[in-house]
C-alpha positions, 0 to 999 in steps of 0.5 A, spaced: 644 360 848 646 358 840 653 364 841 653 362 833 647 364 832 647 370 837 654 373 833 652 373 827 647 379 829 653 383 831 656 386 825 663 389 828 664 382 830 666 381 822 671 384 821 679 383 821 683 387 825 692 388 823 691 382 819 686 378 825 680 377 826 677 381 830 677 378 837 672 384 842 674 384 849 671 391 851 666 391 852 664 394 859 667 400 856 662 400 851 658 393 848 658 392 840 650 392 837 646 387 834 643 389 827 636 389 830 638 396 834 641 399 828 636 398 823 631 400 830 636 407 830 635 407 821 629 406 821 626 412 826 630 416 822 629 414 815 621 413 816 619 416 824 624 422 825 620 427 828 620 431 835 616 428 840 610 430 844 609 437 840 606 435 834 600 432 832 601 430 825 603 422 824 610 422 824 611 426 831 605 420 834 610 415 831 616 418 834 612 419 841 609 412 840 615 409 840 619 413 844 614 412 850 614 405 848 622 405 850 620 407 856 616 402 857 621 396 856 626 400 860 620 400 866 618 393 866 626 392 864 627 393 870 621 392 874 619 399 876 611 400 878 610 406 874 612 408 867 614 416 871 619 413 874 624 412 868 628 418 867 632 419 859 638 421 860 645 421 857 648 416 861 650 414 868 654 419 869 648 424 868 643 421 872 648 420 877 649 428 877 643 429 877 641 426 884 647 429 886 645 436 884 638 435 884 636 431 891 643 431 895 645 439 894 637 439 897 637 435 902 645 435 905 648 440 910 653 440 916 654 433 920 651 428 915 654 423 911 655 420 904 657 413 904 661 410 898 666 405 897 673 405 893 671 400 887 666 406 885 668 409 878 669 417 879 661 417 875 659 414 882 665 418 886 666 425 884 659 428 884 659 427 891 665 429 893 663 435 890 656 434 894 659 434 900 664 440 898 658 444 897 653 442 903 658 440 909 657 433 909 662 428 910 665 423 905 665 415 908 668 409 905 666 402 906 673 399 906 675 393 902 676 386 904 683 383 901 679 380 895 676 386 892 669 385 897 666 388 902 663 386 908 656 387 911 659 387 918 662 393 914 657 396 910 653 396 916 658 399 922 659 405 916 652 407 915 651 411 921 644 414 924 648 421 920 647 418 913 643 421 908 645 417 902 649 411 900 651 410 894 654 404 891 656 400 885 653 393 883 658 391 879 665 393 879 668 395 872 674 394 876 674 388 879 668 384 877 665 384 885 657 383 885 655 388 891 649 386 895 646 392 894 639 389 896 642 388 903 646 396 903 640 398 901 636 395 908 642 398 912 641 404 908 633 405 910 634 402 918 638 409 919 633 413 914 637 414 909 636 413 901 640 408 896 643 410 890 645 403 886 650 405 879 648 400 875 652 401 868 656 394 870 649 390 873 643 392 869 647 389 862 648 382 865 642 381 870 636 380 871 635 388 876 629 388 881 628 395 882 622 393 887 626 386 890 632 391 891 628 397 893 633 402 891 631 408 891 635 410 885 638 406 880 642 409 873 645 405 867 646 406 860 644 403 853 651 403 850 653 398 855 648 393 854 647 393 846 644 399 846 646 406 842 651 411 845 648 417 848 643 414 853 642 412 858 636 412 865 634 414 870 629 410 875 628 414 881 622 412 887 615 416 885 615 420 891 622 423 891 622 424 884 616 429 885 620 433 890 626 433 886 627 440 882 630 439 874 636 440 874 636 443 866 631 448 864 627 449 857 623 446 853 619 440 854 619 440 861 614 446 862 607 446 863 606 454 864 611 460 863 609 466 865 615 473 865 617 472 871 616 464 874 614 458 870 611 450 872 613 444 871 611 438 867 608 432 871 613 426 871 618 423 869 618 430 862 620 436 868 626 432 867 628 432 860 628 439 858 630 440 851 628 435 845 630 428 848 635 423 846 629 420 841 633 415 836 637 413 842 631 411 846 628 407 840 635 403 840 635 401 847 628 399 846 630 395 841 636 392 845 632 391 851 628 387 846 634 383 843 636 382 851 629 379 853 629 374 848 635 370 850 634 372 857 637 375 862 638 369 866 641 366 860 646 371 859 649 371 867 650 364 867 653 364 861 658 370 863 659 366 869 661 360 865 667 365 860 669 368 865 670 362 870 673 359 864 678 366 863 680 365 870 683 358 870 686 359 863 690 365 865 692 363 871 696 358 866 700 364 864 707 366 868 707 373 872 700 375 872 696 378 876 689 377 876 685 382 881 678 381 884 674 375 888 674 368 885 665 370 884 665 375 879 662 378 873 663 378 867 670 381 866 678 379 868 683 385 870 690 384 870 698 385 871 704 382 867 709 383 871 714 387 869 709 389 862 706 396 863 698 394 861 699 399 856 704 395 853 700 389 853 694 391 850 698 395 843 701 387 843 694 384 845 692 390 838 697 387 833 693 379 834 686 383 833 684 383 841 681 389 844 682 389 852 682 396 856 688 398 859 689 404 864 685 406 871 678 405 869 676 411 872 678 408 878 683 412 880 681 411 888 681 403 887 688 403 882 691 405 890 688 401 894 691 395 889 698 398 889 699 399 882 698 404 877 694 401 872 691 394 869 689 391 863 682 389 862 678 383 859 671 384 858 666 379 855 659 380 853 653 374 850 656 374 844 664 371 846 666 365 846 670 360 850 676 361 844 676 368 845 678 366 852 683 362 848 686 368 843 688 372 849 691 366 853 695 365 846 696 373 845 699 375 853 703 368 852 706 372 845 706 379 850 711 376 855 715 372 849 716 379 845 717 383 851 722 377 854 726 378 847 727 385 848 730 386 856 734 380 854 
C-alpha cells in the first residue's frame, strides 16, 4: 500500500489542529472520506438528485440506477448471493433493532435465550434486553477470558438447545478482539438457532464472506469504512427476510393499500419505507469502490502491521495500561495511571491528536475491566507509522505535564 499516495485523497487529513498537524486517530468512531466519495455525495446532488423508483423521467433512472447500483457493490462487497438480501438502513444500530423488532419480538417466548458477550457496544446489547423484556426470554453471556477473548469451549457450553438467537461482535470497539464468528455461528446452527454478527468494526478492515460465515445476519455502517454518515446495511438470509414484518411503514415499501389493509413490496424495498437514505448509498458505493482497489486484504495486513507497531511503542511509556489480546484489530485502548482518559485526550487535543476517550458504548465491558473509562487509538489505511510515534511523544508529554501539576 503507497500510504502517501492513499493520504493525499482525504482532505480533512490536511489540515492543523491547535497549531499541529492534524494527527486522526478515531476512527472506529467515525473514519474520514476520500475525495472519491465526496465528489460520488456532490455529484448526485448537483446533477442526479431525484427520488427513486417512482419517477420515470431521466433523472429519477439515474438516481434509481446508482442507488441500486450501490447495493450491488455492497452485496458482492460482502459476497451475499442475491442483491434482495441487503437492506439500506441507517446504521448498525438500526439494523441491529430491526432483527430485535421484526424477527426476535416474533419468534421469542418464555424459557428461550439470547446469548451475547460483555464486549458488545449497548447497539448490540440493549435491543436485546429489551427483546427479552418484552418475550420472557432470557439474557446470557459468554464470559471472558482474562485477555479480552472468548473461548470455544465457552461459546459452545453457553449456546444451549434453548437458544433462539445469538448475537455477537466481530471486532471488538473496545478491545481490538477479532471473534470467530464463523465457528459461533455453527454452535449457533447445531442447536437450531440463528447468528447475528455486528459488523460495524469488521466489514471496514476485512475481507467479510457472509456465505463462508453463513451468518444469518450481518449489520454495519458506511461512516466507519470511508463512507458518508447516515448509512448503513442490513444483510439478512433470503428466507428469513421473507418472514420477517417491516418495522416502518409508508411509502415505497407497499405494493397495495386499500381502506382497511395493504401488501408489501417484495424484498429488500418492504424494508425501506420512506424515501431512502439516496446520497448516503451513492457514497458508500463509492467507498466500497475506494476499498476494493487497494484491497481488503491489503488493508488488514497493513493495520495489523500499525497496531503491532502501536503496542510496542507504547509499551515504552511508564504507567500505562493497555487492555485486549496481543492479535488484534486495528486499535489500542488504554489507561495512564493516575490520568483520567478524558485528561489525556484534551492533552493528546492540544498536540493535533484525535483519540476517543470514555466507556465506548461499552459500559458492561469498562466493568469487567474494572475501570471506568479508557482512551482509545484508532487507525485506519490512511495512518502511519509516525502517527504512532506522535502519540507515543504526546502520552510521554501527558505524564510529564500531569506529573508537574500533583507535584
Amino acid at each position: 500500500m503507497d500510504v502517501a499516495a492513499i493520504r493525499q485523497l482525504f482532505p480533512a487529513l490536511h489540515q492543523e489542529v491547535n497549531g499541529n498537524p492534524l494527527v486522526y486517530l478515531d476512527s472506529s468512531a467515525t473514519s474520514q472520506k476520500p475525495q472519491q466519495v465526496i465528489d460520488a455525495v456532490k455529484n448526485y446532488y448537483e446533477h442526479d438528485n431525484s427520488n427513486v423508483h417512482r419517477g420515470v423521467h431521466t433523472l429519477g433512472n439515474r438516481a434509481t440506477e446508482a442507488y441500486e447500483g450501490a447495493r450491488e457493490k455492497v452485496r458482492r462487497f460482502i459476497h451475499a448471493k442475491s442483491a434482495a438480501e441487503i437492506i439500506f438502513t441507517r446504521g448498525t444500530t438500526t439494523s441491529i433493532n430491526t432483527v430485535a423488532y421484526s424477527y426476535a419480538r416474533a419468534n421469542l417466548q418464555a424459557g428461550d435465550e439470547i446469548v451475547i458477550t460483555p464486549m458488545e457496544h449497548h447497539s448490540n446489547l440493549i435491543p436485546w434486553q429489551q427483546a427479552a423484556k418484552a418475550t420472557g426470554a432470557e439474557l446470557k453471556y459468554i464470559p471472558l477470558q482474562d485477555d479480552g477473548t472468548i473461548s470455544l469451549a465457552d461459546a459452545k457450553a453457553t449456546i444451549t438447545e434453548n437458544t433462539k438467537i445469538v448475537a455477537v461482535t466481530h471486532v471488538s470497539n473496545v478491545l481490538g478482539t477479532i471473534n470467530p464468528v464463523k465457528e459461533i455461528t455453527k454452535f449457533a446452527h447445531e442447536q437450531g438457532a440463528v447468528m447475528l454478527v455486528d459488523g460495524a468494526q469488521g466489514a471496514p478492515h476485512m475481507k467479510v464472506d457472509v456465505q463462508e460465515i453463513d451468518c444469518d445476519f450481518y449489520a454495519f455502517s458506511g461512516h466507519k469504512m470511508l463512507g458518508p454518515t447516515g448509512i448503513g446495511v442490513l444483510y439478512g438470509k433470503r428466507d428469513l427476510l421473507e418472514n420477517m414484518e417491516p418495522v416502518e411503514f409508508g411509502g415505497e415499501m407497499i405494493d397495495f393499500v386499500n381502506l382497511y389493509d395493504s401488501t408489501w413490496k417484495e424484498l429488500p424495498w418492504k424494508f425501506e419505507g420512506g424515501t431512502p437514505i439516496i446520497a448516503g448509498a451513492i457514497g458508500l458505493g463509492a467507498a466500497i469502490d475506494f476499498l476494493n482497489d487497494i484491497g481488503m486484504d491489503e488493508v488488514h495486513q497493513y493495520e495489523e502491521k500499525l497496531v503491532h507497531y502501536a503496542i510496542d511503542k507504547l509499551q515504552t511509556v511508564e504507567g500505562i495500561t493497555i487492555y485486549g489480546p496481543k492479535e488484534r484489530a486495528g486499535l489500542v485502548t488504554f489507561n495512564l495511571e493516575d490520568v483520567h482518559p478524558h485528561d489525556a485526550a484534551t492533552v493528546l487535543d492540544a498536540e493535533g491528536i484525535a483519540v476517543r476517550a470514555g466507556h465506548h458504548c461499552a459500559q458492561p465491558l469498562m466493568k469487567e475491566l474494572g475501570v471506568n473509562a479508557t482512551a482509545r487509538a484508532s487507525f485506519y489505511l490512511y495512518n502511519t507509522l509516525e502517527d504512532v510515534d506522535k502519540l507515543t511523544e504526546g502520552l510521554l508529554k501527558t505524564k510529564e505535564y500531569f506529573g508537574n501539576v500533583f507535584k
